[in-house]
PDB file of N, CA, C and O in Angstrom:
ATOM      1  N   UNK A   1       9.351   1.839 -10.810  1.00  0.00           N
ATOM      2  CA  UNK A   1       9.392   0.396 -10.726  1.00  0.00           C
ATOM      3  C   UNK A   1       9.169  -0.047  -9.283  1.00  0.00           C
ATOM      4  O   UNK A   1       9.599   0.654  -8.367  1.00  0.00           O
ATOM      5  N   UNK A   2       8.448  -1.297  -9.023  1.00  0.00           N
ATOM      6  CA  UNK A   2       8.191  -1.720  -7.706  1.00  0.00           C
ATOM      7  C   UNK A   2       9.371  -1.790  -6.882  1.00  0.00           C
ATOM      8  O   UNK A   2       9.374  -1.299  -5.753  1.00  0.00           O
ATOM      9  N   UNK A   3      10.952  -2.704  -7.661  1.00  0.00           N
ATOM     10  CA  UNK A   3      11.907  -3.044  -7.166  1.00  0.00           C
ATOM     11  C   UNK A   3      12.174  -1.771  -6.682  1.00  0.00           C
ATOM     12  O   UNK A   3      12.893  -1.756  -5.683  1.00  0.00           O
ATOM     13  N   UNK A   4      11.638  -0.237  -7.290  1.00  0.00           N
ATOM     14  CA  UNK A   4      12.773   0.986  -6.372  1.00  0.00           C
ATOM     15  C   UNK A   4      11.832   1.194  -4.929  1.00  0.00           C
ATOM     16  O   UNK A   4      12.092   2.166  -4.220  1.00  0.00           O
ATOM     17  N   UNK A   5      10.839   0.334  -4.567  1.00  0.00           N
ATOM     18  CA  UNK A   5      10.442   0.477  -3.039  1.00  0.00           C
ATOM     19  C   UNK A   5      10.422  -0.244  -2.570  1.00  0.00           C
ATOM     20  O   UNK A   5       9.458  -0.222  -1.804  1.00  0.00           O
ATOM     21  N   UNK A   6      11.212  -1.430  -2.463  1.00  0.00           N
ATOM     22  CA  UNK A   6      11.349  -2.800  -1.725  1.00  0.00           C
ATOM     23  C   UNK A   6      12.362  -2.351  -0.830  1.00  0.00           C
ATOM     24  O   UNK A   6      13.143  -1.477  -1.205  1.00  0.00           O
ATOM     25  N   UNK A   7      12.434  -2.795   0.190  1.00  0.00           N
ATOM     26  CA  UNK A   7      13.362  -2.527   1.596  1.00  0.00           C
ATOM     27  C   UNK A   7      13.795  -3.974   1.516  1.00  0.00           C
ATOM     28  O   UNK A   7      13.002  -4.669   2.152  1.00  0.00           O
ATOM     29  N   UNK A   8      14.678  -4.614   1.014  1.00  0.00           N
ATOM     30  CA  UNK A   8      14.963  -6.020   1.541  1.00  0.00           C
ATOM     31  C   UNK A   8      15.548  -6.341   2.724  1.00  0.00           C
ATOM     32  O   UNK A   8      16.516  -5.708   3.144  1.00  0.00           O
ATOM     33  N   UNK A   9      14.937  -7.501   3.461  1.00  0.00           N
ATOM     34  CA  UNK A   9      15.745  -7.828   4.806  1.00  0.00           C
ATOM     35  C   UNK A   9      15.865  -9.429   4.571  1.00  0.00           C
ATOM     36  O   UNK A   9      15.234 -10.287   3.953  1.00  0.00           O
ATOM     37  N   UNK A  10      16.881  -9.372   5.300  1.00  0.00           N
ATOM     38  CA  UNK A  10      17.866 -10.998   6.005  1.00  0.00           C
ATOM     39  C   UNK A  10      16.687 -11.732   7.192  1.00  0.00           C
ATOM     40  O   UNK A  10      16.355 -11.006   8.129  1.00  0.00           O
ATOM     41  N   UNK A  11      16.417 -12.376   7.159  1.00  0.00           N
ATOM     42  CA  UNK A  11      15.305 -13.046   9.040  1.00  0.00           C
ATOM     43  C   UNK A  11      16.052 -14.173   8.853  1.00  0.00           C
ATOM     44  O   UNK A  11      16.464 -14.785   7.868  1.00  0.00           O
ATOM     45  N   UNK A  12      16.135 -14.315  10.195  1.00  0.00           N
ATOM     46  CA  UNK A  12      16.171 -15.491  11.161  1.00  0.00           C
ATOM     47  C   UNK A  12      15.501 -16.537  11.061  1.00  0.00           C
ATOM     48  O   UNK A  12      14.293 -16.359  11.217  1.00  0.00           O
ATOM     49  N   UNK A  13      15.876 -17.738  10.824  1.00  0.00           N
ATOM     50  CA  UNK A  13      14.756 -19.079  11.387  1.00  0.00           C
ATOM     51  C   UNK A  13      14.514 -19.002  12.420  1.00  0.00           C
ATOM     52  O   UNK A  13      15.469 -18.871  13.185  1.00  0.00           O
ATOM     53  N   UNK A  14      13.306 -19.037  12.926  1.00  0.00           N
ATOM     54  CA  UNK A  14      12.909 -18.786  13.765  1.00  0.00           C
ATOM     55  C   UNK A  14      12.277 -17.053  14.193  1.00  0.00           C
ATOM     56  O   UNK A  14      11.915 -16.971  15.367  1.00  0.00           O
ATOM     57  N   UNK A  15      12.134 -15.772  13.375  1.00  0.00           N
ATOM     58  CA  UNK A  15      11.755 -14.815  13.371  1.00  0.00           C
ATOM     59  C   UNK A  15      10.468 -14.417  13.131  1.00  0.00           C
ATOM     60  O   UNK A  15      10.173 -14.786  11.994  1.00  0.00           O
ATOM     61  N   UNK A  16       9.496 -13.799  13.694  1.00  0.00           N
ATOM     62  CA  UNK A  16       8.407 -13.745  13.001  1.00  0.00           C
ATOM     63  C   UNK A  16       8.213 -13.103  12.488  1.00  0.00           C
ATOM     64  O   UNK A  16       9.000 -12.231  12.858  1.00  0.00           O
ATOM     65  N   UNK A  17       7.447 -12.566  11.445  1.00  0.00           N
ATOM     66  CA  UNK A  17       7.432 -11.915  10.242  1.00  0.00           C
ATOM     67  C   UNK A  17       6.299 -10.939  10.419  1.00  0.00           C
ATOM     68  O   UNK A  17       6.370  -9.755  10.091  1.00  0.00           O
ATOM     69  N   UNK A  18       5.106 -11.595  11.034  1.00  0.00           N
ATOM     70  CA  UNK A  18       3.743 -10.958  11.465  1.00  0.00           C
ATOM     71  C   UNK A  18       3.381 -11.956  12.316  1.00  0.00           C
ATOM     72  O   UNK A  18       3.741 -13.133  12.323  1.00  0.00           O
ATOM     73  N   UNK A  19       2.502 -11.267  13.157  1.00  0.00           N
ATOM     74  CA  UNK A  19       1.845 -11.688  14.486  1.00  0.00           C
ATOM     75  C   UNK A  19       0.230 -11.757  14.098  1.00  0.00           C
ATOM     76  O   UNK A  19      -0.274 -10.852  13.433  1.00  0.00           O
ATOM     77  N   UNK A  20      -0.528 -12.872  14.551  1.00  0.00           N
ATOM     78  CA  UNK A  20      -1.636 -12.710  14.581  1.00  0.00           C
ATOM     79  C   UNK A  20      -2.347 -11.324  15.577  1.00  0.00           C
ATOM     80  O   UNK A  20      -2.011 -10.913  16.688  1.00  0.00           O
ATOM     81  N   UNK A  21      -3.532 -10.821  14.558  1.00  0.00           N
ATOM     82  CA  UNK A  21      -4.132 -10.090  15.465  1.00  0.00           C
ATOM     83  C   UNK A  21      -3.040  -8.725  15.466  1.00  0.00           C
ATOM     84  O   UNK A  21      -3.346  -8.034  16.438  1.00  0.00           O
ATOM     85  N   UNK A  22      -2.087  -8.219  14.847  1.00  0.00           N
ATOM     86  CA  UNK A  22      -0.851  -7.154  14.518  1.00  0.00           C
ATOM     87  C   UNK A  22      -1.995  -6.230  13.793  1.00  0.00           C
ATOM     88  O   UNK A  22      -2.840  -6.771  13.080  1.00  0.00           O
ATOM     89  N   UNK A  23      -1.988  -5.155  13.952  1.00  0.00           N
ATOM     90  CA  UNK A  23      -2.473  -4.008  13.695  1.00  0.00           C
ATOM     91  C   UNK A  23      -1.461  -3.508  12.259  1.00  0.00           C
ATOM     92  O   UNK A  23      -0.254  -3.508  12.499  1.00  0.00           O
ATOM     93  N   UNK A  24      -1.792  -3.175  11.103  1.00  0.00           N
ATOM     94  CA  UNK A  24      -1.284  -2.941   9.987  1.00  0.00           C
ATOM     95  C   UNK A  24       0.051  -3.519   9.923  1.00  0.00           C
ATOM     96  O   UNK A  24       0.987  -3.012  10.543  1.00  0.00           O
ATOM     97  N   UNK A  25       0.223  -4.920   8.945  1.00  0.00           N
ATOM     98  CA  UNK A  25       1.009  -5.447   9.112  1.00  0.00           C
ATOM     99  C   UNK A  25       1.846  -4.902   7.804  1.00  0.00           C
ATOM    100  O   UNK A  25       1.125  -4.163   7.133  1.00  0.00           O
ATOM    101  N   UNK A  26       3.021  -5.042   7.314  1.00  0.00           N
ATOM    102  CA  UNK A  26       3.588  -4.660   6.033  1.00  0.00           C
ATOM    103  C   UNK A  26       3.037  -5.770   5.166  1.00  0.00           C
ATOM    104  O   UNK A  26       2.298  -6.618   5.666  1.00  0.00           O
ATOM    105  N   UNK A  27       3.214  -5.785   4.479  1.00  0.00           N
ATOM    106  CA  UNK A  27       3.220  -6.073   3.162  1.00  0.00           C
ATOM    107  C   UNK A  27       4.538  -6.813   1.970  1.00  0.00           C
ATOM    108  O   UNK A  27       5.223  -6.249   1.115  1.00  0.00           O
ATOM    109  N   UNK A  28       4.478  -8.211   2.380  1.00  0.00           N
ATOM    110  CA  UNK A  28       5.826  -8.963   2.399  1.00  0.00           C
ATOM    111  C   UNK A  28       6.119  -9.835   1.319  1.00  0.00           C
ATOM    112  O   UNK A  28       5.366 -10.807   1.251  1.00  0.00           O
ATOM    113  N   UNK A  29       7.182  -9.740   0.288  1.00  0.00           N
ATOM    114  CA  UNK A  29       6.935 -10.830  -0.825  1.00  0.00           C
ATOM    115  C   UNK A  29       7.982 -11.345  -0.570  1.00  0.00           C
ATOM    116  O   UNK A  29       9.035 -10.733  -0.753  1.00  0.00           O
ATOM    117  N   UNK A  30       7.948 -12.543  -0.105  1.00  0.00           N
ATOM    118  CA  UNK A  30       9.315 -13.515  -0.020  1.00  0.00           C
ATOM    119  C   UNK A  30      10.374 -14.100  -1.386  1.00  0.00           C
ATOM    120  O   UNK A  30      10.129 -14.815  -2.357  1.00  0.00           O
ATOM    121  N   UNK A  31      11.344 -13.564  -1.017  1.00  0.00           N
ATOM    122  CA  UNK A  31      11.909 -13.639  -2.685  1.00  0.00           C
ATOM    123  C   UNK A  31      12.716 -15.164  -1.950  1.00  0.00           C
ATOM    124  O   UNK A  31      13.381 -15.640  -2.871  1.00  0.00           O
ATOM    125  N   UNK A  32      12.867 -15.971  -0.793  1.00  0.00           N
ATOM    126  CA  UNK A  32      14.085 -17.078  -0.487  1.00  0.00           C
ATOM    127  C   UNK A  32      13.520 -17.271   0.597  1.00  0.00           C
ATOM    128  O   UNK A  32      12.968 -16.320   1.150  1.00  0.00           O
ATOM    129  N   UNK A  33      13.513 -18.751   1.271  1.00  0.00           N
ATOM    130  CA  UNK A  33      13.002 -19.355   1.626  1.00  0.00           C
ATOM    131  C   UNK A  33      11.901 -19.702   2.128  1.00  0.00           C
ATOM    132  O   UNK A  33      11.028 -19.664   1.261  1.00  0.00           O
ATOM    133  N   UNK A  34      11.528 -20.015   3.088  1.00  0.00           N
ATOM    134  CA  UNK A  34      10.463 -20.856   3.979  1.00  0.00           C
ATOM    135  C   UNK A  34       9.958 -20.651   4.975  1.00  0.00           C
ATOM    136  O   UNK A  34      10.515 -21.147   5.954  1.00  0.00           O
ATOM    137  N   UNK A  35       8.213 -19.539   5.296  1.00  0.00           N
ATOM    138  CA  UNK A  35       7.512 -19.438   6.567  1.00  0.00           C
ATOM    139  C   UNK A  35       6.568 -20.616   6.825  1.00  0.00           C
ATOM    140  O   UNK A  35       6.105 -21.436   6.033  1.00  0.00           O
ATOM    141  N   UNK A  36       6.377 -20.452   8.392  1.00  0.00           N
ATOM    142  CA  UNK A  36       5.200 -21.237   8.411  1.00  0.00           C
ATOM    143  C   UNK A  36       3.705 -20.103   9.031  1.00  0.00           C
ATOM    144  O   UNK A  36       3.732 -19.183   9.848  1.00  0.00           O
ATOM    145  N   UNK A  37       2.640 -20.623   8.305  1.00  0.00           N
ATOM    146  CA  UNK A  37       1.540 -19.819   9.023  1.00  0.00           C
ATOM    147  C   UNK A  37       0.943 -20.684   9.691  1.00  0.00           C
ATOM    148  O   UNK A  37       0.606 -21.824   9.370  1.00  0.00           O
ATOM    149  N   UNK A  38       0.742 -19.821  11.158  1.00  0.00           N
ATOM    150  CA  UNK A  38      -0.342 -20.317  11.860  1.00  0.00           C
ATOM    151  C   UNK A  38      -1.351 -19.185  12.377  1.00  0.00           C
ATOM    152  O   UNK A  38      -1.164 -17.976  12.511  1.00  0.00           O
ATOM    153  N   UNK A  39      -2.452 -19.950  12.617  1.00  0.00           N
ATOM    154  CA  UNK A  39      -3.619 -19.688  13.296  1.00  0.00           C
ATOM    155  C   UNK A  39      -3.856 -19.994  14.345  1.00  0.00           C
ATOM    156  O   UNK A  39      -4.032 -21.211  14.414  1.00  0.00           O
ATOM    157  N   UNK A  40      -4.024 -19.173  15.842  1.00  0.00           N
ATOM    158  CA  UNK A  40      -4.457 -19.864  17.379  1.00  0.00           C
ATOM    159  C   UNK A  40      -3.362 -20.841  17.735  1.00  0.00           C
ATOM    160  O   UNK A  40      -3.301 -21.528  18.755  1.00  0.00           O
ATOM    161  N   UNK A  41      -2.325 -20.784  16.514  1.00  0.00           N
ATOM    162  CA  UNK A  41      -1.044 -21.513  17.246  1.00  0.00           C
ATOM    163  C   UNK A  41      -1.187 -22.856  16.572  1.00  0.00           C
ATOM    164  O   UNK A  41      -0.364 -23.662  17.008  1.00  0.00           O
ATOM    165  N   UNK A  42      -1.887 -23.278  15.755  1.00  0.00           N
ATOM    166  CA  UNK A  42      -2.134 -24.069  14.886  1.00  0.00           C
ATOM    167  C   UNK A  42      -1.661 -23.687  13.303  1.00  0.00           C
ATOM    168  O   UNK A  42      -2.024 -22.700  12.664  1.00  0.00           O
ATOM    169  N   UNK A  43      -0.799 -24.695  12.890  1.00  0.00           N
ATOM    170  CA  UNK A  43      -0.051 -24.566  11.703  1.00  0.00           C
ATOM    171  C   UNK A  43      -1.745 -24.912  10.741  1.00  0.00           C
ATOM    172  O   UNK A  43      -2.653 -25.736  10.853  1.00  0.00           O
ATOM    173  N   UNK A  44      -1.405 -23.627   9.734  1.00  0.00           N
ATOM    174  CA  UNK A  44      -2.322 -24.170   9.043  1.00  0.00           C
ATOM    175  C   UNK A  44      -2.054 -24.149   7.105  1.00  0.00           C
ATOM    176  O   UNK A  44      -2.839 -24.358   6.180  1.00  0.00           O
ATOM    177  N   UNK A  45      -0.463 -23.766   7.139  1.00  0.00           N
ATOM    178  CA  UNK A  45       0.184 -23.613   5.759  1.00  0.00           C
ATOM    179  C   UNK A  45       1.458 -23.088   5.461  1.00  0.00           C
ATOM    180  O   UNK A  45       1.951 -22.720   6.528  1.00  0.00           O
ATOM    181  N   UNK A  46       2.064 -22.922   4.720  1.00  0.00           N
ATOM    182  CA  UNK A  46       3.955 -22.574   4.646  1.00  0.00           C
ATOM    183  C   UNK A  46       3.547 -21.012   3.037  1.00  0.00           C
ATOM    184  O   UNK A  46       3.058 -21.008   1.907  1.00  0.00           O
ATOM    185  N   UNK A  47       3.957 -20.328   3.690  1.00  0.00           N
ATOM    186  CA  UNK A  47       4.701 -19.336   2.228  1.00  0.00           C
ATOM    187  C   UNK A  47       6.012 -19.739   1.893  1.00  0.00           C
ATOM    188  O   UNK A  47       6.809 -20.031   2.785  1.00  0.00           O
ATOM    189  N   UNK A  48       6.356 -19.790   0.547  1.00  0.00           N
ATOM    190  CA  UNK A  48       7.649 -19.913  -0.143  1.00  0.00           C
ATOM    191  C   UNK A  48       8.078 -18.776  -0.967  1.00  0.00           C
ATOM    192  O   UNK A  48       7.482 -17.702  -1.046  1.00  0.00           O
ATOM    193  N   UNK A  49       9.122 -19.087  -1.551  1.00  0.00           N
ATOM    194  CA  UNK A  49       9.905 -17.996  -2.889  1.00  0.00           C
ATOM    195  C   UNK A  49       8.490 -17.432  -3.515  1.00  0.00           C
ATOM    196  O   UNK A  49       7.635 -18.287  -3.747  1.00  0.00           O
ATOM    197  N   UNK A  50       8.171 -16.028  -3.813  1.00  0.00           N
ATOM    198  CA  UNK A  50       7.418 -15.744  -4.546  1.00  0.00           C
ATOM    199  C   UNK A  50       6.310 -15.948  -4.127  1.00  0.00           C
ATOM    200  O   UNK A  50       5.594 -16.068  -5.122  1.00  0.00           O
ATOM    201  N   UNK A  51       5.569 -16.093  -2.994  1.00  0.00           N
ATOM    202  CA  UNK A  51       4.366 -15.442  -2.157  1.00  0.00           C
ATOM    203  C   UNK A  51       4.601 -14.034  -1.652  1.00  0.00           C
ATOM    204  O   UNK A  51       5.710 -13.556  -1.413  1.00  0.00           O
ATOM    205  N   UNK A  52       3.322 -13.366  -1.503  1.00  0.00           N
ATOM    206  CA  UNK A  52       3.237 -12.337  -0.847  1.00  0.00           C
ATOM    207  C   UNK A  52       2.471 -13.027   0.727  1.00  0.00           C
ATOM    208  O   UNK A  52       1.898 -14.068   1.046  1.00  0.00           O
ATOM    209  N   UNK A  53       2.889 -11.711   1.410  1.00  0.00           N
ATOM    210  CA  UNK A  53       2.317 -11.891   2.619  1.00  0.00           C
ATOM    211  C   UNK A  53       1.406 -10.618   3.079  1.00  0.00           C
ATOM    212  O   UNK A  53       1.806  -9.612   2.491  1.00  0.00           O
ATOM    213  N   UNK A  54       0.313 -10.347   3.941  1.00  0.00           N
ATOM    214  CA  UNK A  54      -0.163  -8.728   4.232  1.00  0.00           C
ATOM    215  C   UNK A  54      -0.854  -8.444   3.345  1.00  0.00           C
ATOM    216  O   UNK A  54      -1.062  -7.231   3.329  1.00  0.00           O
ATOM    217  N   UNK A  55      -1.424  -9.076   2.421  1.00  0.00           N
ATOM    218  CA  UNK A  55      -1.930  -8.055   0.735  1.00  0.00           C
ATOM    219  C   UNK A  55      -3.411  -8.268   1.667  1.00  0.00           C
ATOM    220  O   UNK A  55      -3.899  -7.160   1.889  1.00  0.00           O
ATOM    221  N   UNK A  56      -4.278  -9.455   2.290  1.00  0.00           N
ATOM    222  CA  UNK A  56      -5.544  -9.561   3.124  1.00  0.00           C
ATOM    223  C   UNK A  56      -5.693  -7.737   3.739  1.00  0.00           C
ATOM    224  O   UNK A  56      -6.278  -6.715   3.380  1.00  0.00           O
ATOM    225  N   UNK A  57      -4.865  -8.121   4.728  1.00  0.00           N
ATOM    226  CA  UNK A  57      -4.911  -6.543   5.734  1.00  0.00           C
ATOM    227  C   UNK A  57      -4.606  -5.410   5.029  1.00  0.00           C
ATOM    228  O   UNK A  57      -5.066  -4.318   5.363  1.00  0.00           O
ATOM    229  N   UNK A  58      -3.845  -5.561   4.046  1.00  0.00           N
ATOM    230  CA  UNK A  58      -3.158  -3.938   3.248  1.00  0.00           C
ATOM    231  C   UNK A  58      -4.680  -3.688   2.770  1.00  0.00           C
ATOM    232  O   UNK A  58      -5.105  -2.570   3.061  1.00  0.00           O
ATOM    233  N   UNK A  59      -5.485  -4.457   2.150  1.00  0.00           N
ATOM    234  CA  UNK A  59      -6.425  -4.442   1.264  1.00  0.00           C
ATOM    235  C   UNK A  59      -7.580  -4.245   2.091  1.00  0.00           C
ATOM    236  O   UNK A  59      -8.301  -3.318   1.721  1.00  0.00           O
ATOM    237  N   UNK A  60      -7.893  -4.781   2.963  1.00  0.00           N
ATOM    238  CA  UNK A  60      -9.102  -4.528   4.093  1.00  0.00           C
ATOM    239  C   UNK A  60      -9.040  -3.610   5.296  1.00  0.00           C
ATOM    240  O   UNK A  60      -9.933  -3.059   5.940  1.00  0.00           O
ATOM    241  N   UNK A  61      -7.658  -3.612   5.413  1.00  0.00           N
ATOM    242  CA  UNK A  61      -7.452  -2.489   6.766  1.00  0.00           C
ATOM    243  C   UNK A  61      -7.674  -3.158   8.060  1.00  0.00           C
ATOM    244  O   UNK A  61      -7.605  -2.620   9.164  1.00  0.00           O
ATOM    245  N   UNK A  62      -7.996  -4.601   7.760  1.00  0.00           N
ATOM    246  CA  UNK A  62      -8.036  -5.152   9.127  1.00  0.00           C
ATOM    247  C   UNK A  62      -6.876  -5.762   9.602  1.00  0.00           C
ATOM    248  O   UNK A  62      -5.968  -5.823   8.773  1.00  0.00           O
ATOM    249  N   UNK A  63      -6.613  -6.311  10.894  1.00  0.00           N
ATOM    250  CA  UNK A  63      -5.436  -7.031  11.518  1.00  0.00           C
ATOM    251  C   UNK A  63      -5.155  -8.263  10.695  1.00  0.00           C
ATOM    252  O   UNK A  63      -5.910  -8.653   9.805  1.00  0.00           O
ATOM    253  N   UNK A  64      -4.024  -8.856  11.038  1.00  0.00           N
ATOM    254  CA  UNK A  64      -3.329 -10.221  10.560  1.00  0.00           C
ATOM    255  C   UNK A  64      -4.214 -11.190  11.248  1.00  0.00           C
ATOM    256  O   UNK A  64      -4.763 -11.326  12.341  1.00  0.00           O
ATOM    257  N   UNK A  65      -4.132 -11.643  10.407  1.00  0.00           N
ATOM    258  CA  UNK A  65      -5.413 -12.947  10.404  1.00  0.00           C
ATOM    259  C   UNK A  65      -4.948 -13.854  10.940  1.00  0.00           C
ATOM    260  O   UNK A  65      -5.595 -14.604  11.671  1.00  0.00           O
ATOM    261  N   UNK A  66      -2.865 -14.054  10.507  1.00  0.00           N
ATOM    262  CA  UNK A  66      -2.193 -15.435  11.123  1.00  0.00           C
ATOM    263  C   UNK A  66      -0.811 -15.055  11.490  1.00  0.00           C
ATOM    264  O   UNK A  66      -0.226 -14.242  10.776  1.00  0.00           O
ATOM    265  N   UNK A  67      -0.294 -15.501  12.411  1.00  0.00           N
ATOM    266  CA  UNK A  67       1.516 -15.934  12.791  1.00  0.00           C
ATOM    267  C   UNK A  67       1.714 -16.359  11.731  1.00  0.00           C
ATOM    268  O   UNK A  67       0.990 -17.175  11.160  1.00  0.00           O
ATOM    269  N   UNK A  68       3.403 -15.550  11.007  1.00  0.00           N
ATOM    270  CA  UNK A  68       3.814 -16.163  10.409  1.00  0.00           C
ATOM    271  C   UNK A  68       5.204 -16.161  10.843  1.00  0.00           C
ATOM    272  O   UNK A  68       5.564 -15.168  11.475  1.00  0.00           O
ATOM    273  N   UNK A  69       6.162 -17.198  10.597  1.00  0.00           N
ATOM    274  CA  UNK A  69       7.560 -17.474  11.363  1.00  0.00           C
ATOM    275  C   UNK A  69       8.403 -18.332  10.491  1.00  0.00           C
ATOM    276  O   UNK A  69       8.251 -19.502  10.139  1.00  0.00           O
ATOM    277  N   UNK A  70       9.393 -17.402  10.211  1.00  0.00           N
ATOM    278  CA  UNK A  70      10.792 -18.011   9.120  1.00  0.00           C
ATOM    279  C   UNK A  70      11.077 -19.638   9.601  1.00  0.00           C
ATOM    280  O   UNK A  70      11.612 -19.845  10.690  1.00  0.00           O
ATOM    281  N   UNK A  71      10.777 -20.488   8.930  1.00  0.00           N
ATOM    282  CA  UNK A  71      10.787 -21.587   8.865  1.00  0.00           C
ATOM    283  C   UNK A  71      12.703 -22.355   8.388  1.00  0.00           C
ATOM    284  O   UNK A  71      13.068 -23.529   8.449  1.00  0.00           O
ATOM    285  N   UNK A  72      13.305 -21.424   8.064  1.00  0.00           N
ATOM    286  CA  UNK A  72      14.521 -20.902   7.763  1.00  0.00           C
ATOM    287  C   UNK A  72      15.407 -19.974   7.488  1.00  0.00           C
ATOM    288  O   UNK A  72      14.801 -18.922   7.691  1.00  0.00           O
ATOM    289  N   UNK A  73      16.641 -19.688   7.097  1.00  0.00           N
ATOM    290  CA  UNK A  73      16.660 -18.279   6.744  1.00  0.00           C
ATOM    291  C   UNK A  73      15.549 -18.075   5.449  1.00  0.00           C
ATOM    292  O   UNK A  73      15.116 -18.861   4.606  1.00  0.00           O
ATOM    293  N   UNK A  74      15.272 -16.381   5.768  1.00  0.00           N
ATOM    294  CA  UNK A  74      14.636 -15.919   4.637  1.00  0.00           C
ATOM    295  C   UNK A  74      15.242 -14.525   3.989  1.00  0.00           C
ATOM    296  O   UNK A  74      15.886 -13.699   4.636  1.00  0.00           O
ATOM    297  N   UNK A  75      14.989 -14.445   2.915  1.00  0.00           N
ATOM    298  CA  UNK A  75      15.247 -13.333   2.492  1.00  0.00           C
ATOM    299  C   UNK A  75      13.592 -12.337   1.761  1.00  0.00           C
ATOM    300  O   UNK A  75      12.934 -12.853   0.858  1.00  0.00           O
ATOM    301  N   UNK A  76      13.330 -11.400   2.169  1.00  0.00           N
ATOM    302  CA  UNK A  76      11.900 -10.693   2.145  1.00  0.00           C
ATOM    303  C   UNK A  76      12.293  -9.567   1.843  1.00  0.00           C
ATOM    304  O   UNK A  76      11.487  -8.647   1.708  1.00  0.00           O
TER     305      UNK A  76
END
């Protein structure tokens, strides 16, 4: 089952989750609250409950495309 390889963690508002331009980023499904993504430092969208994050780079092998940063606590 997927749930027996999930590592869950606690973040910070204010934590970042992935860095633009991060070299193999994990692979993140937010089960509780609120990121924001940006680009060049420009907000350009929010993940919530039940987004993934990383599936772009897991899948292409390339870097993080955007900053993303706990917009509150999160649970991931």
């Amino acid at each position: 089952y997927l749930q027996d390889l999930i590592a869950w963690r606690d973040i910070a508002a204010g934590q970042a989750l992935v860095t633009q331009g991060q070299a193999k980023p994990p692979l993140i499904y937010v089960a509780r609250g609120t990121a924001e993504i940006a680009v060049g430092g420009r907000r350009i969208g929010e993940a919530a409950a039940g987004d993934f994050l990383g599936e772009m780079s897991l899948i292409s092998g390339q870097t993080a495309t955007a900053t993303v940063t706990a917009a509150e606590p999160m649970r991931v």
